[in-house]
N, CA, C and O of each residue as an XYZ file, in Angstrom:
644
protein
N       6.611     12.577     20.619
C       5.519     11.902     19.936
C       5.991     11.478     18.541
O       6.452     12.323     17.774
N       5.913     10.500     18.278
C       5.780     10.129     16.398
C       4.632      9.818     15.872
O       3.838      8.951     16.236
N       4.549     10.729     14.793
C       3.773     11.163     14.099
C       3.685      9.917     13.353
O       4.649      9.177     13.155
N       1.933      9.607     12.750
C       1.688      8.492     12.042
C       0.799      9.203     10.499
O      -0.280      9.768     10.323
N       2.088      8.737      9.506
C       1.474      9.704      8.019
C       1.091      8.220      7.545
O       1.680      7.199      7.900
N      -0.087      8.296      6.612
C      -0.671      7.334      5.752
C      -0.567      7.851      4.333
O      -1.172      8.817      3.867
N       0.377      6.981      3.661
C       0.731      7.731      2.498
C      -0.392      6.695      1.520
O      -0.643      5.508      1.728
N      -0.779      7.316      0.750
C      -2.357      6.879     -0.023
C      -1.921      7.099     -1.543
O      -0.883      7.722     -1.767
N      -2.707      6.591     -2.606
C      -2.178      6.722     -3.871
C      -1.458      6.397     -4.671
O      -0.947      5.344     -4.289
N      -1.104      6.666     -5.559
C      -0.395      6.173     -7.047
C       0.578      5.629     -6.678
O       1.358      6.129     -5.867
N       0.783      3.894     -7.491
C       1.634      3.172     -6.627
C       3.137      2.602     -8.067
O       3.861      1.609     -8.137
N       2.995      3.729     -8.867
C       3.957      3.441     -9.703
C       5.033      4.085     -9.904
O       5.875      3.807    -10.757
N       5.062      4.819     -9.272
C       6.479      5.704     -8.872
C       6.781      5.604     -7.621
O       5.990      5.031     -6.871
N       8.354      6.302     -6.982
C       8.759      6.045     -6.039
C       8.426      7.170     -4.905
O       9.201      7.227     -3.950
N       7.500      7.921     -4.945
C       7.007      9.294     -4.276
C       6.954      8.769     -2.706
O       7.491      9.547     -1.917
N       6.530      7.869     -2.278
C       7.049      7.412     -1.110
C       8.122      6.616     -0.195
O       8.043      6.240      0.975
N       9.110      6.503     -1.113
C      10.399      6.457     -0.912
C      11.125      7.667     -0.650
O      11.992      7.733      0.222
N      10.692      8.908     -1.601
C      11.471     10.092     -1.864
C      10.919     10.596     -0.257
O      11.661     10.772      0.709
N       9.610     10.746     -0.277
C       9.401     11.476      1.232
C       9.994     10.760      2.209
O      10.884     11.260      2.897
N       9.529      9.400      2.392
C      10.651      8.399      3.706
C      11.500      8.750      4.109
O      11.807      8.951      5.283
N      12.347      8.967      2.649
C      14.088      9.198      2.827
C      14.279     10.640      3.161
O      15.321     10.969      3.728
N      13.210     11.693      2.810
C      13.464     13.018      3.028
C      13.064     13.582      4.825
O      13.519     14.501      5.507
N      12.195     12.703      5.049
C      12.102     12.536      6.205
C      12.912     12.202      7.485
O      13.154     12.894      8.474
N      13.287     10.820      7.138
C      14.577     10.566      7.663
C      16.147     11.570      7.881
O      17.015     11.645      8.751
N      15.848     12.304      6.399
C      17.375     13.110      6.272
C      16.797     14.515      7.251
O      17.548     15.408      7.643
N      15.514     14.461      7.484
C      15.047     15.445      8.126
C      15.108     15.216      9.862
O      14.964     16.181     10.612
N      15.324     13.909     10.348
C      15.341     13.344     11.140
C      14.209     14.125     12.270
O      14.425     14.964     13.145
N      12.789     13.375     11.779
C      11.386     13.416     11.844
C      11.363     12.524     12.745
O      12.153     11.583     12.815
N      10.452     12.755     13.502
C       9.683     11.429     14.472
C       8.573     10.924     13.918
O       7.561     11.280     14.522
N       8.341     10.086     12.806
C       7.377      9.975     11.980
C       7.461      8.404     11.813
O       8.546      7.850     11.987
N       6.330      7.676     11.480
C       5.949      6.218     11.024
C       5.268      6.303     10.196
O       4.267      6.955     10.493
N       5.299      5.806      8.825
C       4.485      5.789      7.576
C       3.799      4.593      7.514
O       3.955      3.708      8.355
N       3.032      4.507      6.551
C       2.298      3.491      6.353
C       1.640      3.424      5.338
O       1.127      4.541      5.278
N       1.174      2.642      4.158
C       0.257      2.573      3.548
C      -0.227      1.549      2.990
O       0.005      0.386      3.321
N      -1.147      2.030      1.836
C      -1.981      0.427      1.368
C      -0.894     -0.661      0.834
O       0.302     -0.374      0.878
N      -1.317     -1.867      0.347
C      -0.422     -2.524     -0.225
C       0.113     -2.161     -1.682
O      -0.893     -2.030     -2.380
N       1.195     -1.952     -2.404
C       1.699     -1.412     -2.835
C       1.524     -2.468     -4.370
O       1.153     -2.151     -5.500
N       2.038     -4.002     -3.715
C       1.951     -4.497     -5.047
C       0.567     -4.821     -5.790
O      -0.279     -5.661     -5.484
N       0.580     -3.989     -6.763
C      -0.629     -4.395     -7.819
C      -1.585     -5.706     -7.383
O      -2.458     -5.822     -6.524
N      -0.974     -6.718     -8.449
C      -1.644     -7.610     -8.749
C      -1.839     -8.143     -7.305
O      -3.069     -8.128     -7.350
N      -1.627     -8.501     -6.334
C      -1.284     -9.039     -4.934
C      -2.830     -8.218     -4.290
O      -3.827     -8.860     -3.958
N      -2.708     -6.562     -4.217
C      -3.918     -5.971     -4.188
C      -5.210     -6.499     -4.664
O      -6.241     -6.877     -4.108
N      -4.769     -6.388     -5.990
C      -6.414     -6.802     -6.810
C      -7.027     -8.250     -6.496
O      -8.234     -8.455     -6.370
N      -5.751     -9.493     -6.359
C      -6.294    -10.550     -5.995
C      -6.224    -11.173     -4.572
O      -6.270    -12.392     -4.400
N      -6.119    -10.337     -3.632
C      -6.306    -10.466     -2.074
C      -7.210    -11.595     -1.994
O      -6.984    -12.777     -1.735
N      -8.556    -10.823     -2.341
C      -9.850    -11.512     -1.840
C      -9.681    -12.869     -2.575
O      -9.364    -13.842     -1.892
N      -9.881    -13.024     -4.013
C     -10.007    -14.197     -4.522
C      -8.842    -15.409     -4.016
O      -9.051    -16.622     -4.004
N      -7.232    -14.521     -3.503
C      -6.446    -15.468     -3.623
C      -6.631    -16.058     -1.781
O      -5.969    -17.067     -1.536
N      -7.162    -15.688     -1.018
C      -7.574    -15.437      0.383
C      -8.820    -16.645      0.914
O      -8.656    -17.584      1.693
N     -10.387    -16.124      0.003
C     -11.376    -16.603      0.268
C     -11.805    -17.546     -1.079
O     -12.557    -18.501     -0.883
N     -11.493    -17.364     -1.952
C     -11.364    -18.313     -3.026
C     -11.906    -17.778     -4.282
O     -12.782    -16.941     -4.064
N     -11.654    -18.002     -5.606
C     -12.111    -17.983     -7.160
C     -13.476    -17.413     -6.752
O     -14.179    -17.715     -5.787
N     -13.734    -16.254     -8.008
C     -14.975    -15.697     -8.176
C     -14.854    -16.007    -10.100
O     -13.843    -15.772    -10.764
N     -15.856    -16.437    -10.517
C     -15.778    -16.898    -11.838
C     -16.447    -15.461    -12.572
O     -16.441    -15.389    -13.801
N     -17.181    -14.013    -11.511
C     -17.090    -12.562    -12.437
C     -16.142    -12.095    -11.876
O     -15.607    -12.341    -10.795
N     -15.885    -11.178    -12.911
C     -14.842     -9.753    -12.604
C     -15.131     -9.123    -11.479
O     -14.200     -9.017    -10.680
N     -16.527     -8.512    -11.080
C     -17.030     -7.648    -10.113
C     -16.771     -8.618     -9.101
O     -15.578     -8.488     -8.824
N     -17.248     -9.481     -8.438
C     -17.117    -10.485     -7.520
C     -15.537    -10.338     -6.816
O     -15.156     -9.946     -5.713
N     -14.979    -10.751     -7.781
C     -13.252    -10.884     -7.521
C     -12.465     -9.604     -6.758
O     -11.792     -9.558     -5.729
N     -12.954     -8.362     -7.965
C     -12.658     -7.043     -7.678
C     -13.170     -6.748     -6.313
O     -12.457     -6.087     -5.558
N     -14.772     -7.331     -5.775
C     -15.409     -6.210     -4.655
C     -14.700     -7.408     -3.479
O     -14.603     -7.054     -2.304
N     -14.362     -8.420     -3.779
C     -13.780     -9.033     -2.515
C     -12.489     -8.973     -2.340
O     -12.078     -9.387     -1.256
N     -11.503     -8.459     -3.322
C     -10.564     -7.710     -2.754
C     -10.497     -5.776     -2.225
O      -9.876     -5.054     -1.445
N     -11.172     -5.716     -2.873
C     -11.535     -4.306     -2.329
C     -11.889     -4.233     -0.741
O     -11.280     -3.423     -0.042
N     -12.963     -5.160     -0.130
C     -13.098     -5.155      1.176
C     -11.973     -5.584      1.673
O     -11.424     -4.829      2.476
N     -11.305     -6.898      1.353
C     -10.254     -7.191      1.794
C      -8.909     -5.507      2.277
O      -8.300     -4.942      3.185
N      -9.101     -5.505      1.357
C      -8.309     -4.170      1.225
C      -8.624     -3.431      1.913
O      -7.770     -3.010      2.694
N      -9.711     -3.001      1.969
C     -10.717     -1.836      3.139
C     -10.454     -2.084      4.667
O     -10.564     -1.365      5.661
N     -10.158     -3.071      4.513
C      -9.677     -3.374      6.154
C      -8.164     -2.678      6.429
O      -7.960     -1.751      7.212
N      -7.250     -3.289      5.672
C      -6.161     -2.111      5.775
C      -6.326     -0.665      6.130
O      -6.110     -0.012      7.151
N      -6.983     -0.272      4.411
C      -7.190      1.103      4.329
C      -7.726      1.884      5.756
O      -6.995      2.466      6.557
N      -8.729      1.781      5.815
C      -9.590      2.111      7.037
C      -8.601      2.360      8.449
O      -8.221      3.399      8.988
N      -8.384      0.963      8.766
C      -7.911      1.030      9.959
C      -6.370      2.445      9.844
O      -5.971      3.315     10.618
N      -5.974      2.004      8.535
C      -4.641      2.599      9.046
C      -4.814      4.376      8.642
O      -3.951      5.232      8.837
N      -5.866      4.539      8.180
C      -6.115      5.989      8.127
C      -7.354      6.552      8.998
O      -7.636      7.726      8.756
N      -8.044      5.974      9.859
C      -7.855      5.945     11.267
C      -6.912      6.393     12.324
O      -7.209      7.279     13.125
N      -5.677      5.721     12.316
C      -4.769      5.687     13.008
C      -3.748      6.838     12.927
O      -2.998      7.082     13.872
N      -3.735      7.611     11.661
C      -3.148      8.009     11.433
C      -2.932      9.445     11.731
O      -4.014      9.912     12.088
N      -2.180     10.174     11.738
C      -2.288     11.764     12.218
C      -2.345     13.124     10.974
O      -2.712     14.298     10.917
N      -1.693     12.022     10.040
C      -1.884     12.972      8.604
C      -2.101     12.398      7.850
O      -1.992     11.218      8.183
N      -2.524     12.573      6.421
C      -2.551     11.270      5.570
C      -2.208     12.466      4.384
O      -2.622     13.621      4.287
N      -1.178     11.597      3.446
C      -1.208     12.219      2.398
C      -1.549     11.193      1.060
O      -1.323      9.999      0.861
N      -2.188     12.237      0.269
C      -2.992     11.340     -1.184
C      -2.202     12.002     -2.306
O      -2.156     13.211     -2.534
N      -1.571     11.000     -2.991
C      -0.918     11.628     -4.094
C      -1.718     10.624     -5.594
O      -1.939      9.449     -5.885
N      -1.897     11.871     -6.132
C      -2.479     11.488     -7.442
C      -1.516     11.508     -8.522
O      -0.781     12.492     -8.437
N      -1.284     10.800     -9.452
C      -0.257      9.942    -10.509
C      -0.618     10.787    -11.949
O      -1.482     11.659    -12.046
N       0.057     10.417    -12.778
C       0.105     11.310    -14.321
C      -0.576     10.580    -15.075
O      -1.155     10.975    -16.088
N      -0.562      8.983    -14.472
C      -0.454      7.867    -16.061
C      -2.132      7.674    -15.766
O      -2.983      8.010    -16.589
N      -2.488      6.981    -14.237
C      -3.662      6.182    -14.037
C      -4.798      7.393    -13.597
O      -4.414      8.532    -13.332
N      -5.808      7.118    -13.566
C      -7.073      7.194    -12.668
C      -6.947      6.729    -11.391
O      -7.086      5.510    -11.292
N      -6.668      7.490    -10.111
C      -7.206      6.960     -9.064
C      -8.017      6.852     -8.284
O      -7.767      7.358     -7.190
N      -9.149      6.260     -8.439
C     -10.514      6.509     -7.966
C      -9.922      5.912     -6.357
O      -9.885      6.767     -5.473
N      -9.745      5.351     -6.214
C      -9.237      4.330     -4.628
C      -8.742      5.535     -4.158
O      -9.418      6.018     -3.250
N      -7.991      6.022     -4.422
C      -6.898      7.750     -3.877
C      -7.995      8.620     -3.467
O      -8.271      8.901     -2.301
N      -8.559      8.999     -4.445
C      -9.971     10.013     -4.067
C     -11.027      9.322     -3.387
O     -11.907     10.181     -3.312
N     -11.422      8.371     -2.894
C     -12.258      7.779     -2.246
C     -11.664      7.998     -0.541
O     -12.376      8.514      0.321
N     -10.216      7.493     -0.270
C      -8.893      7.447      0.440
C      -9.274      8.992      1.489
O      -9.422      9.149      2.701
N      -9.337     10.164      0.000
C      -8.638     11.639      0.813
C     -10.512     11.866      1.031
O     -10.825     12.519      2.027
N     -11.422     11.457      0.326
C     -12.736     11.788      0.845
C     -12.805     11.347      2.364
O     -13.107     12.079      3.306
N     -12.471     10.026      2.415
C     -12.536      9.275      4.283
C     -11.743     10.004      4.877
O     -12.291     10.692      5.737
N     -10.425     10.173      4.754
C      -9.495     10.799      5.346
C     -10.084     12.223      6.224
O      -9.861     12.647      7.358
N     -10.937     12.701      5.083
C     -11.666     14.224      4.772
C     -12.810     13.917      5.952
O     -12.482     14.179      7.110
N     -14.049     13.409      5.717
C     -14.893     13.275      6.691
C     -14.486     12.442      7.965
O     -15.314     12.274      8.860
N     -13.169     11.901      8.052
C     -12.279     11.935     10.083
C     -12.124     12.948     10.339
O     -12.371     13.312     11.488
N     -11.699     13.748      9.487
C     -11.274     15.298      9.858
C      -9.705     15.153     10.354
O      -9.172     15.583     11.377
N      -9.246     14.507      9.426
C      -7.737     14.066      9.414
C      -6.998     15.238      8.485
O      -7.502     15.560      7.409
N      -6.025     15.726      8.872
C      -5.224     16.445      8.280
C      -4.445     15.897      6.706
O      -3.674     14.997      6.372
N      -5.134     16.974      6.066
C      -4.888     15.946      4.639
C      -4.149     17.240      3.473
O      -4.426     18.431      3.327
N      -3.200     16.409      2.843
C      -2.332     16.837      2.241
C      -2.156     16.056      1.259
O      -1.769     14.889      1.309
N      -2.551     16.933     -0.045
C      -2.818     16.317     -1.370
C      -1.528     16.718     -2.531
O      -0.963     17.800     -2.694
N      -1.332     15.459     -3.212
C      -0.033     15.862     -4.183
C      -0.159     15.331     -5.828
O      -0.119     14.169     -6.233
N      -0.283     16.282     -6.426
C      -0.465     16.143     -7.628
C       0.195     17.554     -8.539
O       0.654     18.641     -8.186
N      -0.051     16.848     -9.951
C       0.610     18.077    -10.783
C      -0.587     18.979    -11.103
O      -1.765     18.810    -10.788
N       0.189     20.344    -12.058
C      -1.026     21.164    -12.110
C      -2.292     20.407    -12.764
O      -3.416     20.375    -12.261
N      -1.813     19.665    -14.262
C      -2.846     19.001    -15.099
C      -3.920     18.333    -14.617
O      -4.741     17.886    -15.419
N      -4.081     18.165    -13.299
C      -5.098     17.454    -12.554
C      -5.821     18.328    -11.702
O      -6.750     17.871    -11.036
N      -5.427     19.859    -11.621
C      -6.153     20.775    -10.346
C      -7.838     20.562    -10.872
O      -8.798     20.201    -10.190
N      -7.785     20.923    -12.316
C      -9.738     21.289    -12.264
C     -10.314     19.738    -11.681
O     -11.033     19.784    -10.683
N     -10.052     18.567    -12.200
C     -10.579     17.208    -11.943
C     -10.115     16.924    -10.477
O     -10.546     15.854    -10.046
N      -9.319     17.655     -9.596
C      -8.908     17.617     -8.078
C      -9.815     18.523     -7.882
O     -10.705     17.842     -7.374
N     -10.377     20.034     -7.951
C     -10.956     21.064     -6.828
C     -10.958     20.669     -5.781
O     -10.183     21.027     -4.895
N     -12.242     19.471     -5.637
C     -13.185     19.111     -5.017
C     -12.290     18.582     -3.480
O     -12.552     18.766     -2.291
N     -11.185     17.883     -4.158
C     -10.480     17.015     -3.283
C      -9.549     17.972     -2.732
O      -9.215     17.904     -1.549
N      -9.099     18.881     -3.534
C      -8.013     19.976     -2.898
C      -8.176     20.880     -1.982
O      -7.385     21.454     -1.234
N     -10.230     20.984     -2.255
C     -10.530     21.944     -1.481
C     -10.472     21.612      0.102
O      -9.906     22.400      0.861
N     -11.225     20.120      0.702
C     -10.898     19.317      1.513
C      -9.179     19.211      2.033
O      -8.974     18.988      3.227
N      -8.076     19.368      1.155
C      -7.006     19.595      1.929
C      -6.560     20.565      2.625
O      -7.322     21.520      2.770
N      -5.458     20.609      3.142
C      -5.121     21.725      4.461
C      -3.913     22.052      3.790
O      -3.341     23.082      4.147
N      -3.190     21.039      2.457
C      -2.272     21.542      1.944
C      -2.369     20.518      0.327
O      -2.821     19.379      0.214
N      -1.882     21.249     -0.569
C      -2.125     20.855     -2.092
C      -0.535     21.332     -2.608
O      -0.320     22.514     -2.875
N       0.464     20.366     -2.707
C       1.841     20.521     -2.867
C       2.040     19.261     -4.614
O       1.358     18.473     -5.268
N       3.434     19.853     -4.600
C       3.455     19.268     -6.034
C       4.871     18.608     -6.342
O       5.226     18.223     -7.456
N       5.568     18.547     -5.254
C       6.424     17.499     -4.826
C       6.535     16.508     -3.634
O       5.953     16.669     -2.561
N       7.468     15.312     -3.990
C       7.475     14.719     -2.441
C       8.425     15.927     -1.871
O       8.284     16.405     -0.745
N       9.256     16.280     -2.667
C       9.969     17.124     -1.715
C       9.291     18.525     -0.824
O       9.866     18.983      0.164
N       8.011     19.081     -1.355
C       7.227     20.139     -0.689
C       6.842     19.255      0.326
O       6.859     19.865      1.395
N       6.452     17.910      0.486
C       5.239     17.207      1.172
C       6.352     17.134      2.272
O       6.020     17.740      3.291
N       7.809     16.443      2.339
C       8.801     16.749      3.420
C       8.885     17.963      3.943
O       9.554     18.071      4.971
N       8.232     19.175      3.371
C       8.743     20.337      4.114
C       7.796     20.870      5.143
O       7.874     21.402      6.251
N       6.494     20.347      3.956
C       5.408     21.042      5.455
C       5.642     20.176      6.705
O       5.696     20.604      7.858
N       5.813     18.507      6.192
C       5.982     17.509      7.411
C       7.182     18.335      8.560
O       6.867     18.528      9.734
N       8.721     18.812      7.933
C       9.221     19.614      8.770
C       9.470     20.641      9.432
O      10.329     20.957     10.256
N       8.083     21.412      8.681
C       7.524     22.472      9.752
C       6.393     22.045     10.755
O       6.259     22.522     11.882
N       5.774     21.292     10.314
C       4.548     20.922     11.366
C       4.740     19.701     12.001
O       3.758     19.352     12.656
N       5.543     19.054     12.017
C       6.157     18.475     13.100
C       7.364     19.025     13.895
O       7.295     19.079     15.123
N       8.627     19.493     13.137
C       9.362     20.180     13.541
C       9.486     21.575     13.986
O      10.474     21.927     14.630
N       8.516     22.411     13.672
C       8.653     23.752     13.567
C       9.789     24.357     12.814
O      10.129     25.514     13.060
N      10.197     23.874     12.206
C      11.457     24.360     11.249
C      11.238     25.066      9.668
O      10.713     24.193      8.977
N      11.402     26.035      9.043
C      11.294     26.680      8.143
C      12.338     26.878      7.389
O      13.219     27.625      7.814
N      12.505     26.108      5.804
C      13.975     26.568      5.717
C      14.309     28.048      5.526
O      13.272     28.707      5.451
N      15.169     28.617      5.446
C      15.589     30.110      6.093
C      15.429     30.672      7.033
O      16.185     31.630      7.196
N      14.400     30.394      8.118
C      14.104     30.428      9.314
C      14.543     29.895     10.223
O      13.857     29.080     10.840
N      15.886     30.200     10.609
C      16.453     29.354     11.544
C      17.377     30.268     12.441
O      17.744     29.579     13.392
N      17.755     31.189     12.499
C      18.181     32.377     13.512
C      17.063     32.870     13.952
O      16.338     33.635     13.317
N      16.784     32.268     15.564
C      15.261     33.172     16.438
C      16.214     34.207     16.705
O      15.739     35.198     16.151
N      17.597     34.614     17.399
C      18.026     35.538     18.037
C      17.763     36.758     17.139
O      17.391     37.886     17.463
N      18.094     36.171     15.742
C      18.898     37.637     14.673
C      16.579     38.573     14.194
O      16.177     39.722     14.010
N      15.838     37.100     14.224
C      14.375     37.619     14.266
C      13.780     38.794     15.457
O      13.152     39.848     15.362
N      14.240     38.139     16.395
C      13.942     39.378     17.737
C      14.912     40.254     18.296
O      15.086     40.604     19.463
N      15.783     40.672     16.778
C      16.435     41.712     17.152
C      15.562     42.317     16.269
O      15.372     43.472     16.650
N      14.958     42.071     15.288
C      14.698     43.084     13.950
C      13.177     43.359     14.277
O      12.510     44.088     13.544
């Protein structure tokens, strides 16, 4: 089976590159996916799509649906989704993301630093795992897809002891 992760969230660092590649070096049966990545391209979907909105809100809520069509479907589809929250921005879209994710009853795995736990609870509590690297987020992926544990890897020398 390959596993379908929806990687969600902060789109200014390379945190989903680092897992991809850690994945890969993990040699995972996994397909990623996520929202659109470039900024401005995001924000002006709708307007650049269905045409000029002369308010802000207008512009914003018709790329947002635009967008919602992505979002949705592909965390839907998906078998895990992970939401990583950023240092610099606010991500309200991220926490909206791991709330849907949350009421599919999708396996959700949240990544952020400590400085964000009290303003996360809510969202952390809803996860099944709250890690603080891409590199932790590769490991649960290679235990719960793989069954693999690092140091855990002699069954013989376990059921001797």
């Amino acid at each position: 089976m390959t596993w379908k992760i929806y990687l969600s969230g902060e789109i200014h660092t390379d945190w989903r590159a680092q897992i991809e590649e850690g994945a890969r070096n993990a040699d995972l049966s996994v397909a990623f996916s996520a929202p659109v990545t470039h900024h401005r391209a995001s924000d002006d979907a709708g307007v650049a799509i269905l045409g000029s909105e002369p308010n802000k809100f207008w512009h914003d809520h018709k790329g947002a649906q635009i967008n919602a069509i992505r979002t949705r479907t592909l965390i839907e589809k998906s078998d895990i989704v992970v939401v990583r929250f950023g240092e610099k921005y606010k991500q309200w879209n991220a926490a909206f993301d791991a709330g849907f994710a949350a009421a599919l009853g999708k396996p959700l795995i949240i990544l952020h630093q400590d400085e964000h736990a009290h303003a996360l609870k809510e969202v952390d509590a809803a996860a099944l795992a709250v890690a603080k690297t891409p590199g932790q987020v590769v490991d649960i992926l290679r235990y719960v897809i793989g069954g693999e544990l690092e140091g855990y890897t002699d069954k013989a020398l376990d059921a001797a002891q």
